[in-house]
C-alpha positions as CSV (number, residue, x, y, z in Angstrom):
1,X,-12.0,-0.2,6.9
2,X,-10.9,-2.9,4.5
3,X,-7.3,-3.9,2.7
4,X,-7.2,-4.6,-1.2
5,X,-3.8,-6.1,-2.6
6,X,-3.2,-5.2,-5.9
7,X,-1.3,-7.7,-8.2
8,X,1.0,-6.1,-11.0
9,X,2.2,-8.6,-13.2
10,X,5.8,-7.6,-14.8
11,X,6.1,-9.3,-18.2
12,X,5.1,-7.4,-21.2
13,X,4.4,-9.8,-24.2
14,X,5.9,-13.1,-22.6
15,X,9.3,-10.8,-21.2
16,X,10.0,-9.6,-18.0
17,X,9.6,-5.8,-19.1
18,X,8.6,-3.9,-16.0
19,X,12.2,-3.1,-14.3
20,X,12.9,-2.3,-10.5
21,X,13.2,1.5,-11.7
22,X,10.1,1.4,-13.5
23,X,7.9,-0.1,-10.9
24,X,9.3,2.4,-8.1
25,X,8.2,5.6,-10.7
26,X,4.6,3.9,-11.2
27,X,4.8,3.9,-7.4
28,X,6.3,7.4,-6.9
29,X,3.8,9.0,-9.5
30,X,0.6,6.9,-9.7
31,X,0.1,5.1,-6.0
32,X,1.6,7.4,-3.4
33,X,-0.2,10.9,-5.1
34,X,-3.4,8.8,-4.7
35,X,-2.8,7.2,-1.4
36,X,-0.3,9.1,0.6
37,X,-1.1,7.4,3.8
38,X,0.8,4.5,3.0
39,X,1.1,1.2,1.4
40,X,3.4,-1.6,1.5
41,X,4.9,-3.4,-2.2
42,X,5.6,-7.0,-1.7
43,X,7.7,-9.2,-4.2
44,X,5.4,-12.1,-6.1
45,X,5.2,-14.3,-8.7
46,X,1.7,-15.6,-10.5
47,X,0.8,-18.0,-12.9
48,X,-2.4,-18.8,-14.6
49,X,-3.3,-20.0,-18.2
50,X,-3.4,-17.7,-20.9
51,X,-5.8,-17.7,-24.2
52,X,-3.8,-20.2,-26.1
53,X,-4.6,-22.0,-22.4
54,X,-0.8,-22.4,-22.2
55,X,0.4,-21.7,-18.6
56,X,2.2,-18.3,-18.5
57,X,4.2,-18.0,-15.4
58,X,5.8,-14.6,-14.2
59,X,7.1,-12.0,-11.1
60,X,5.0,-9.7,-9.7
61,X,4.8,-7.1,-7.1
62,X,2.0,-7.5,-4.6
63,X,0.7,-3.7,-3.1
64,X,-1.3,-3.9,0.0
65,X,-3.2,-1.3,1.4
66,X,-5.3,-0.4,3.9
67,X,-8.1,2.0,2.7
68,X,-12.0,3.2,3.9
69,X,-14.7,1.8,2.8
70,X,-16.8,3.8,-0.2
71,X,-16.7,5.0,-3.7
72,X,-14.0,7.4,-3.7
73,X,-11.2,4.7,-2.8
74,X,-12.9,2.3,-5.3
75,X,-12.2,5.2,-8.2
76,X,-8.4,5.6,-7.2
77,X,-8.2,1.8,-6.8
78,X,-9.7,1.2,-10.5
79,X,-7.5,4.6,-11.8
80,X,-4.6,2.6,-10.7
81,X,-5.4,0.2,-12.1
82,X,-6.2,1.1,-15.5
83,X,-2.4,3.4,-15.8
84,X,-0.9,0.5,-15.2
85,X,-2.2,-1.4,-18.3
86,X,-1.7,1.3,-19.7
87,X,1.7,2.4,-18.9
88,X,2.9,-1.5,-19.6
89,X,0.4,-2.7,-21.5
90,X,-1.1,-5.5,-19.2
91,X,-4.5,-7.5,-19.7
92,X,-5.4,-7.3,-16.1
93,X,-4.2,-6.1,-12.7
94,X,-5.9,-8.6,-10.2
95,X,-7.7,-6.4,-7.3
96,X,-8.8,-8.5,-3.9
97,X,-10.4,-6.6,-1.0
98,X,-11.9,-7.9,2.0
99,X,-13.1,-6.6,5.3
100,X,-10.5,-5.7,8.0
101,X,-10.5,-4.5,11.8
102,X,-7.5,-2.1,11.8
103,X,-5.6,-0.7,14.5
104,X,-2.5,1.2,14.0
């Protein structure tokens, strides 16, 4: 098995544009249809410098998850991803994974 957090930022063009509401239907009808074994949403905040290398500085919600290892989590990981630039046009999502001894 192995975990990957997921880091959605929530400003769109330098505003905080991603609401509470519209995080929870990204949720509802992106993640859950394509992990319906669960994962957990975490409140953050980020910062990092931006192409003018000024330093841009907003929340976030962290999504942890707990998935096996192979291609066919990778694709829904990466699908996820990519609606949700979409959806609220983002640069990036930030995707970490690592290695994990689970036990439920």
């Amino acid at each position: 098995m192995r975990t990957a957090q997921l880091f959605f930022g929530q400003n769109i063009g330098g505003e905080r544009g991603v609401s509470e509401a519209d995080f929870r239907k990204f949720v509802d009808e992106e993640l859950t249809p394509r992990f319906p074994s669960g994962l957990t949403v975490l409140e953050g905040g980020g910062q990092w410098k931006g192409d003018e290398n000024k330093l841009i500085r907003e929340a976030s919600k962290v999504v942890v998850l707990v998935l096996p290892n192979g291609i066919e989590a990778n694709l829904k990981l990466n699908a996820a991803r990519k609606a949700y630039k979409a959806k609220f046009n983002q640069e990036s999502v930030l995707l970490v994974t690592q290695p994990a001894c689970v036990d439920f």
